[in-house]
N, C-alpha and C positions, 0 to 999 in steps of 0.2 A: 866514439864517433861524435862528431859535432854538427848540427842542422845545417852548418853550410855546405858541408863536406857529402852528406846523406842528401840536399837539395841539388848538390854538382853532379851526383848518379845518376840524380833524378836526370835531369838534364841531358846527359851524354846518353842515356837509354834512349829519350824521346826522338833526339836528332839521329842517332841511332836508327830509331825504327820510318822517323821518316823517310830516313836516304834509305831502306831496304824499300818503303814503300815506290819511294821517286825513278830506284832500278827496275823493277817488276812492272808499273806500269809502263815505262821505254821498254820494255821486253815486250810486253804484249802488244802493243805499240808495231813492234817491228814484227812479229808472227803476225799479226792479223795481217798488214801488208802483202806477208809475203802469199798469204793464204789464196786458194781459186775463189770466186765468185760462189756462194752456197747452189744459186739456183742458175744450172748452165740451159739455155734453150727456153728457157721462159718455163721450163715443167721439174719442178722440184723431183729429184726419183723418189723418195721417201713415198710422194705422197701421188705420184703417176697412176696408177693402178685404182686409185677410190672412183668412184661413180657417184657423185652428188645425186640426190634426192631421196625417193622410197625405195628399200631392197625388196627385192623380189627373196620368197620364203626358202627357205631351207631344204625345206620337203619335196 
């Protein structure tokens, strides 16, 4: 093998892995899009039920 020939791999990998890069981000790209709004009504569900400030005990 010859350094040109071993820096032309080189080469076709990187563009290579850019374009898998350039595809994946236009993917997510278009799934976020398509995605709902995280927080619907102004009340995340995840987090509806907590009660900001001191808890009352256990016991």
């Amino acid at each position: 093998m010859t350094v040109t020939f071993i820096k032309r791999q080189k080469e076709r990998a990187r563009q290579q892995r850019n374009q898998d890069k350039q595809v994946k981000r236009e993917q997510l790209k278009r799934e976020k899009a398509e995605r709902p709004a995280r927080v619907s009504g102004g009340v995340d569900p995840d987090i509806a039920h907590i009660i900001p400030g001191p808890q009352a005990p256990l016991e």
